[in-house]
TIRO-250601 format. One record per residue (C-alpha): residue number from 1; x, y, z. Coordinates in nm, 2 decimals. Example, Ala and Ser with C-alpha at 12.3 -4.5 7.8 and 13.67 -1.06 7.14 Angstrom:
BEGIN
{pt 1,{1.23,-0.45,0.78}}
{pt 2,{1.37,-0.11,0.71}}
***
This chain:
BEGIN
{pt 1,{-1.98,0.01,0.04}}
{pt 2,{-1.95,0.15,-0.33}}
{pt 3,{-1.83,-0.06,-0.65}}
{pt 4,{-1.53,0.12,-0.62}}
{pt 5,{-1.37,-0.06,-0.32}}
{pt 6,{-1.42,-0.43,-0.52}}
{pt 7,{-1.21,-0.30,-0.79}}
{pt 8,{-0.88,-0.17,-0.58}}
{pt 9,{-0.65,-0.44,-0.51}}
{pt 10,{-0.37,-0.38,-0.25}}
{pt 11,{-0.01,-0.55,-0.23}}
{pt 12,{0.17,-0.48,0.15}}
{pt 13,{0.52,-0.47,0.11}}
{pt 14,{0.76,-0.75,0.31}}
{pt 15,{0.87,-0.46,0.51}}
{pt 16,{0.50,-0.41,0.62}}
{pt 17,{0.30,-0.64,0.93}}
{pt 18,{0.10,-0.93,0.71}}
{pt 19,{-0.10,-0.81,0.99}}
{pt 20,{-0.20,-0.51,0.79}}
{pt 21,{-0.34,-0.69,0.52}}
{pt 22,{-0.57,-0.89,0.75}}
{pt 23,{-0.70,-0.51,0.87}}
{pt 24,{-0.74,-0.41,0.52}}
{pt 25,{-0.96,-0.73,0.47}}
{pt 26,{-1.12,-0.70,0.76}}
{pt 27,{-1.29,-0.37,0.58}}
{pt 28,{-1.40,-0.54,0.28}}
{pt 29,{-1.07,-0.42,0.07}}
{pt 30,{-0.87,-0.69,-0.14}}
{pt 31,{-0.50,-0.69,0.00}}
{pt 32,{-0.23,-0.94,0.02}}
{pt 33,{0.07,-0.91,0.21}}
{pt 34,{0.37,-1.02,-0.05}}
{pt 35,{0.44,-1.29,0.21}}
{pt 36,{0.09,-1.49,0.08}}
{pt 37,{0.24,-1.40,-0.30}}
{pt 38,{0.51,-1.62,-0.27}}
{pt 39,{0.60,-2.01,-0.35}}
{pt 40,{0.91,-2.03,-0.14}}
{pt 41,{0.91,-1.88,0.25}}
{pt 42,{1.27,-1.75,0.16}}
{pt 43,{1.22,-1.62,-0.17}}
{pt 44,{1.24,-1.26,-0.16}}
{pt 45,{1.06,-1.08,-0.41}}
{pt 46,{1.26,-0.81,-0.61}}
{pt 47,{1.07,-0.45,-0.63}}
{pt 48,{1.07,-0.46,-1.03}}
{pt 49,{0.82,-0.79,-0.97}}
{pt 50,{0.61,-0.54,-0.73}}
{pt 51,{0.62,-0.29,-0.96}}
{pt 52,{0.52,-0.50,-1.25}}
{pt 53,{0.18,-0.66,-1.05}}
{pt 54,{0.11,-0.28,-1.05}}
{pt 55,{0.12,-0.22,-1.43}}
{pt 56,{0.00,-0.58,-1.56}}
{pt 57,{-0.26,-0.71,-1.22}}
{pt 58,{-0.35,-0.33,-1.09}}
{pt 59,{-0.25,-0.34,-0.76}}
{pt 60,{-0.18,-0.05,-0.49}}
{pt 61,{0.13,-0.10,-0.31}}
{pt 62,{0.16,-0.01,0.04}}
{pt 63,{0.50,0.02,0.15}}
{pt 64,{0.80,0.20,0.38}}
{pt 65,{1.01,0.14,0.08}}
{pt 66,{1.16,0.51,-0.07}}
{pt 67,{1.31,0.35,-0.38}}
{pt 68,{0.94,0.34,-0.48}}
{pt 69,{0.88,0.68,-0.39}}
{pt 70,{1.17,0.76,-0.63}}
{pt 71,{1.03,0.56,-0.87}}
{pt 72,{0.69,0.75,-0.88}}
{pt 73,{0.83,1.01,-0.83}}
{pt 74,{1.08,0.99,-1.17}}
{pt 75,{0.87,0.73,-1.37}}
{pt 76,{0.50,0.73,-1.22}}
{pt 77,{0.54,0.39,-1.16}}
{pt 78,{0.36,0.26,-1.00}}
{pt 79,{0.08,0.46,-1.07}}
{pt 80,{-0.06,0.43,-0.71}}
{pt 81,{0.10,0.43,-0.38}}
{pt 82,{0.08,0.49,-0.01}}
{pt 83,{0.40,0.56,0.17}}
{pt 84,{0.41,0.45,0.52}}
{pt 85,{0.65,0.68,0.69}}
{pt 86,{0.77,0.68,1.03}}
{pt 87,{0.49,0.40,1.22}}
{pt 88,{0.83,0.17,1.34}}
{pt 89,{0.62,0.02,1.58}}
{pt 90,{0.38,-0.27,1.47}}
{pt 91,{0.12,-0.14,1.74}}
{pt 92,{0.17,0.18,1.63}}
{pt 93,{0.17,0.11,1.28}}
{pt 94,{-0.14,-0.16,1.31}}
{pt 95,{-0.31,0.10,1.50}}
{pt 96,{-0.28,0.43,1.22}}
{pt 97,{-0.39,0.17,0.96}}
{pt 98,{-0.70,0.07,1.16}}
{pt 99,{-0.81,0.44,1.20}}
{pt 100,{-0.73,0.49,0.79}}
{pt 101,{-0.86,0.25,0.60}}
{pt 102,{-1.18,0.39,0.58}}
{pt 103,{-1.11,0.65,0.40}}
{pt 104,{-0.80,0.50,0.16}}
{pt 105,{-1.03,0.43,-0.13}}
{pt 106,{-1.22,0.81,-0.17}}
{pt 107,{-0.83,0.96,-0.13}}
{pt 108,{-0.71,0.73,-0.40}}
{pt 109,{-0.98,0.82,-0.62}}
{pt 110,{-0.83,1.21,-0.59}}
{pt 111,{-0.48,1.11,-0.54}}
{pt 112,{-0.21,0.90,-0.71}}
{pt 113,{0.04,0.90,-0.38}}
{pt 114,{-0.10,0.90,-0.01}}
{pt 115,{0.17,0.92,0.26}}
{pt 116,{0.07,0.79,0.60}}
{pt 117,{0.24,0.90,0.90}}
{pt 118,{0.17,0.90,1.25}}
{pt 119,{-0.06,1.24,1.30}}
{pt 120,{-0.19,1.29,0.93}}
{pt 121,{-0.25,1.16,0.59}}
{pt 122,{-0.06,1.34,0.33}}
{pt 123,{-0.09,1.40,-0.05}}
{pt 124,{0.28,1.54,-0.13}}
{pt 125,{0.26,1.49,-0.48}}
{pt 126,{-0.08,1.63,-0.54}}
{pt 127,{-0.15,1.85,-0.87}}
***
């Protein structure tokens, strides 16, 4: 394992298994699921928070959520993302992460937004 995999902090979205956070632990990554982030159960946090943990603490987000697409897209924040597109299915979904993780941390040293879909990982964005 290589320095740079201490240093990458990843935030799962509410609209993403807490499950997948325990996977992306289970590889020796730092990720919470937004769920572990909050004080109150029912307290939903607001996407300008997320975004702000990405400027001010570092983190990745890891999301289904297009509004943050659009906002990398049109702002570059947050600086980092992987899109989650189209894994509707938690076994599914748990599954695809499983077989990724390894290789999220070399991709996000090359790329600033990894989408992860059912049959490949894409870099739309990429320069």
């Amino acid at each position: 394992m290589t320095k740079c995999f201490l240093k990458v902090k990843f935030i799962i979205d509410e609209n993403i298994s807490p499950q997948v956070a325990v996977i992306f632990r289970s590889h020796g990554l730092h990720a919470y699921h937004i769920n572990e982030m909050k004080s109150n159960k029912k307290q939903r946090v607001k996407d300008d928070q997320l975004r702000s943990l990405t400027i001010h603490k570092g983190y990745i987000i890891v999301t289904k959520d297009d509004d943050f697409v659009k906002s990398f897209v049109s702002r570059k924040i947050p600086e980092k993302l992987i899109f989650v597109y189209g894994l509707e299915q938690k076994e599914s979904l748990l599954t695809r992460m499983e077989e990724v993780i390894p290789d999220l941390t070399p991709l996000l040293e090359k790329h600033d937004f990894i989408e992860i879909n059912a049959h490949e990982v894409r870099f739309p964005f990429a320069d």
